[in-house]
C-alpha positions in Angstrom: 55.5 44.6 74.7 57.1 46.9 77.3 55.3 49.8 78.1 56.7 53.6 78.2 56.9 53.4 82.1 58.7 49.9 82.0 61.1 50.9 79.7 61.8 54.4 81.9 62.2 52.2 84.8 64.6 49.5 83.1 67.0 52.7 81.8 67.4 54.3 85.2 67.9 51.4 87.1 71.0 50.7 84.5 72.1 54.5 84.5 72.1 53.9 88.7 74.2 50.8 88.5 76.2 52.1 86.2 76.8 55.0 89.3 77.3 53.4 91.4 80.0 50.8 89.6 81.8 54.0 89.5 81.1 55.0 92.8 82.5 51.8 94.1 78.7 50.9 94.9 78.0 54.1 97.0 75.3 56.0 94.7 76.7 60.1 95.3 75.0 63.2 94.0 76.2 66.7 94.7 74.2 69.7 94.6 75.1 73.2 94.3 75.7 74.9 97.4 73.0 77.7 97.8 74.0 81.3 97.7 73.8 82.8 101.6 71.4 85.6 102.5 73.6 88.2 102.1 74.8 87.2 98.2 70.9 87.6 98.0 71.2 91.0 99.0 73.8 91.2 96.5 72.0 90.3 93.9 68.8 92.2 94.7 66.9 89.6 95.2 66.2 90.4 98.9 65.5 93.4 99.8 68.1 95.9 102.6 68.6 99.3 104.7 71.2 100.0 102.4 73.8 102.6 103.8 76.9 102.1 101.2 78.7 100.1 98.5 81.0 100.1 95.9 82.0 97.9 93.0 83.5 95.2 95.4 81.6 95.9 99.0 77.9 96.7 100.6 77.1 98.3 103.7 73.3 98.1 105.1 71.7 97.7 108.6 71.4 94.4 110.6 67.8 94.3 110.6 68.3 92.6 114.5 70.2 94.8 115.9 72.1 95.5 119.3 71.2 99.4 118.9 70.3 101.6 116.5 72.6 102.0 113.8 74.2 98.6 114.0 75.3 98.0 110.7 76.8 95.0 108.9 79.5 95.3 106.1 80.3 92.9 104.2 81.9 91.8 100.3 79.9 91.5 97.6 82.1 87.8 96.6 81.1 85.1 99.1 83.4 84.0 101.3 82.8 82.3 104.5 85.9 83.0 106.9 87.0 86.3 107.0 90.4 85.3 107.6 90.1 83.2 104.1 90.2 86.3 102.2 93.1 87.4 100.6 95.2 90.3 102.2 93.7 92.7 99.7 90.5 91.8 99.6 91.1 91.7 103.2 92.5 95.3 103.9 90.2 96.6 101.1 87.0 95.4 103.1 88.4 96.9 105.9 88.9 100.7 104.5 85.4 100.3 103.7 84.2 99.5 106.8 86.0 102.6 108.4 84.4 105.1 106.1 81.1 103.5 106.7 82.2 103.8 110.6 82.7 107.3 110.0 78.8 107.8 108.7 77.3 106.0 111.6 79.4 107.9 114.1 78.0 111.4 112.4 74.2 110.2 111.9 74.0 108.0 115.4 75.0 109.8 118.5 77.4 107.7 120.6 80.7 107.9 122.1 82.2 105.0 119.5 82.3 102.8 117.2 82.4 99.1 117.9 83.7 96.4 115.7 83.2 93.0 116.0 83.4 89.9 113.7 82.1 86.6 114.8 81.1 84.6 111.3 79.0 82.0 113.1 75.8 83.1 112.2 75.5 83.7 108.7 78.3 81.9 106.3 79.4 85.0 104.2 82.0 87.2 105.9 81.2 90.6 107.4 81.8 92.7 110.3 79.5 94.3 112.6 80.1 98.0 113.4 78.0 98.9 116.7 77.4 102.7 118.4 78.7 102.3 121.6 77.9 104.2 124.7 78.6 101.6 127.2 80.7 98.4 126.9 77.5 96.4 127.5 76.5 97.8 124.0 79.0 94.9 122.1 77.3 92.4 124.3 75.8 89.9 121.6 74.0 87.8 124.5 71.7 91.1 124.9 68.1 90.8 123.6 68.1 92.1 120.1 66.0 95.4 119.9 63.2 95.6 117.0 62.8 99.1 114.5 60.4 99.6 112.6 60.7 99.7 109.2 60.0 103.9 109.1 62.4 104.3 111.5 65.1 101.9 109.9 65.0 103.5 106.3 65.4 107.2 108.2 68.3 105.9 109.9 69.9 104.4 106.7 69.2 107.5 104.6 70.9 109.4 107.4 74.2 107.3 107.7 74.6 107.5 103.5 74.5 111.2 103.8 77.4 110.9 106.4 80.0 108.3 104.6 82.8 110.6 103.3 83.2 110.5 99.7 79.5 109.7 99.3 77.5 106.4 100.1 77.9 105.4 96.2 74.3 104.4 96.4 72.6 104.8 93.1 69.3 106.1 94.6 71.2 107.5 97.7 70.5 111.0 96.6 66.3 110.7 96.4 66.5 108.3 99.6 68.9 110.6 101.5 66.6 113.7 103.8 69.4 116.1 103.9 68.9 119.1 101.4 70.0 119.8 98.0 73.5 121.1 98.1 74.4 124.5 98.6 75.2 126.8 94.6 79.1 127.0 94.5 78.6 131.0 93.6 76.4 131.0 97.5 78.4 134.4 98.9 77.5 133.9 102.3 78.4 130.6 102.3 81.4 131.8 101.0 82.3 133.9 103.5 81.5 131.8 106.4 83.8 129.4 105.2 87.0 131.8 105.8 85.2 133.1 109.1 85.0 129.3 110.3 88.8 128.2 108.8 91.0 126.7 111.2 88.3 127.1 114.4 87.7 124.6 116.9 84.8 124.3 119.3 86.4 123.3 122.3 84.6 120.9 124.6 86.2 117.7 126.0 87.5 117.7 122.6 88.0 119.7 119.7 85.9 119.5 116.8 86.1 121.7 113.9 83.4 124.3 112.7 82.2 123.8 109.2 80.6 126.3 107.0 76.9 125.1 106.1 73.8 126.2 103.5 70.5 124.2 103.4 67.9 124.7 101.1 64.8 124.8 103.4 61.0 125.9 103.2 60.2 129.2 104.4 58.9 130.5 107.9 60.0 129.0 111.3 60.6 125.2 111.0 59.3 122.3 113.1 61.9 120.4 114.9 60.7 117.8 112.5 61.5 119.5 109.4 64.8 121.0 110.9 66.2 117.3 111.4 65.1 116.8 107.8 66.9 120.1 106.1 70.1 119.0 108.0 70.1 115.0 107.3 69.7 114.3 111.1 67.7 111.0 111.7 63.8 111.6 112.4 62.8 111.6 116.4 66.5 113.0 117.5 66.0 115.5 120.5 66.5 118.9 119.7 67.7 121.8 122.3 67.7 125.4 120.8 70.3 127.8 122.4 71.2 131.7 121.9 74.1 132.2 119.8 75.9 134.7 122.5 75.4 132.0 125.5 76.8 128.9 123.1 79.8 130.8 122.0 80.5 132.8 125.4 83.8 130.7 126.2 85.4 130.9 122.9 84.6 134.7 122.7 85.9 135.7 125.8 89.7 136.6 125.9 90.7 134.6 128.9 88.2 131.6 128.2 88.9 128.4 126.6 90.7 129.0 123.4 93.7 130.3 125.2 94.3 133.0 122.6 92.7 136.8 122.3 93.3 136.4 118.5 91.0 133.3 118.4 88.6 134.9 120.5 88.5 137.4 118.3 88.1 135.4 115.4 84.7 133.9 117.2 83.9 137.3 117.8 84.3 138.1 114.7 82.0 135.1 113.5 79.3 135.5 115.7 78.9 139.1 114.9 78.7 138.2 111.3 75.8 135.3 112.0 73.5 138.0 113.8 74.3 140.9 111.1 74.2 139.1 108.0 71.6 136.1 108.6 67.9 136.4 110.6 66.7 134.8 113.3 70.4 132.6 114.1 69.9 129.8 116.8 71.4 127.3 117.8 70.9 123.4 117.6 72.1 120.8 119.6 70.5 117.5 118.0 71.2 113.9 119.9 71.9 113.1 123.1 74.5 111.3 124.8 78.5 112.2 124.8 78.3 113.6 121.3 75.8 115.9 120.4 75.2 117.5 116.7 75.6 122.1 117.0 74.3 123.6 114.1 74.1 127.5 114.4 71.8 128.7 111.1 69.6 131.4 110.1 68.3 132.6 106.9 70.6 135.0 104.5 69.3 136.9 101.5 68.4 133.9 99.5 66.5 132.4 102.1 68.9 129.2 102.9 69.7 128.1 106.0 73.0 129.3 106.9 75.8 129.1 109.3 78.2 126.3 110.8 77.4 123.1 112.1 80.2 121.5 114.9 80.4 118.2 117.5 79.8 118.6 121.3 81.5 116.0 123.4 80.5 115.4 127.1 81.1 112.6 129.4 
């Protein structure tokens, strides 16, 4: 009688003749290609610095970067060459990647933003946008640098709170540092918006002011806590400088602005910051050819108010 076993044995050896009759005697399997690392991501199964997505795209930190802030974008369907991808998708990826650029240009300080797309080491398409202060900064030979994780998630939360329109992450709001946003009926907040309309700060290149109100603890704040209240990443130097001295050129009628009505305008604005709000100084945060202004002090409520601009330097 043939056992179990023997009769196990005698069907697979006819299944695999059969196979390989129709595989003109060349027995073939094919397994299913696995999903790449980032499709993990994707699917949550891995875990990321997450700094962005939306229903077709995901933006997170290269966790071997260049520099800090290096960040990898990529599409949420896998495709291996870039170039593959349909025009859409193609242009679609690519409007994603620039407001993502955008974050990482406000929450890293550097003088650009690089791009780069090589596909060689991982086979999902995605680009690589890279702070730049020097051209060396792109170079992909360079030793890779190492974060640590503390650092990595403060620098993630910190470009999410930059991407215009919003990072669309779903927990983006509880991982972000930057403070609750300001009451639409804030009066002072208000009226520093129609003080700061239309005004420039005018360094090697003009960079609007913009009308700011944090919610922040009370009494003097730590440098520490002051890059948390204004979303800036954790360790960023921080200068503080009198109001008067910062503003001096745009205040004076023959300095920079060119105009006596714009220099009265800052006039204008900086006497309303040392009327109106206690204790105004200002910020410069970062380092480097763009540095972070932020001119606050504390109005009635106990916000920090004021305007925050960009400094460039070369």
């Amino acid at each position: 009688m043939v056992g179990k076993a023997s009769r196990f044995r005698l069907a697979f050896l006819r299944f695999s003749r059969s196979l390989q009759c129709a595989t003109h005697g060349k027995l073939k399997l094919t397994l299913p290609a696995m999903p790449t690392i980032f499709s993990r991501i994707v699917a949550g199964e891995l875990p990321a610095f997450k700094v962005a997505e939306d229903a077709d795209h995901l933006a997170f930190l290269d966790i071997t970067p260049l520099v800090e802030g290096h960040t990898l974008v990529i599409p949420k369907q896998e495709i291996d060459y870039i170039f593959d991808m349909t025009p859409q998708a193609l242009a679609a990826l690519h409007v994603f990647a620039q407001r993502v650029a955008k974050g990482v240009q406000a929450a890293v300080p550097c003088k650009r933003i690089g791009v780069a797309v090589i596909g060689l080491e991982v086979p999902h398409a995605h680009i690589h946008l890279i702070p730049l202060n020097k051209v060396s900064d792109m170079n992909f030979a360079n030793p890779k640098i190492k974060v640590a994780d503390d650092r990595m998630r403060e620098l993630a939360a910190a470009i999410a709170a930059q991407v215009p329109g919003g990072s669309g992450l779903p927990t983006a709001a509880a991982a972000a540092p930057a403070a609750a946003p300001a009451d639409s009926n804030d009066a002072t907040l208000a009226q520093l918006q129609k003080l700061t309309q239309g005004l420039n700060f005018i360094s090697e290149s003009d960079a609007p002011l913009e009308a700011v109100s944090y919610a922040a603890p009370t009494g003097d704040l730590p440098n520490a806590q002051l890059l948390q209240v204004v979303g800036e990443p954790a360790g960023t130097p921080v200068e503080k400088v009198e109001l008067t001295q910062f503003l001096s050129n745009h205040t004076a009628d023959n300095g920079v602005t060119g105009s006596v009505a714009t220099a009265n305008r800052f006039k204008a604005l900086q006497m309303y910051l040392k009327q109106e709000l206690d204790g105004v100084q200002v910020y410069r945060v970062g380092k480097g050819p763009r540095i972070h202004a932020y001119a606050l002090g504390r109005d009635v409520a106990g916000r920090l108010a004021g305007f925050k601009t960009v400094l460039t330097a070369t």
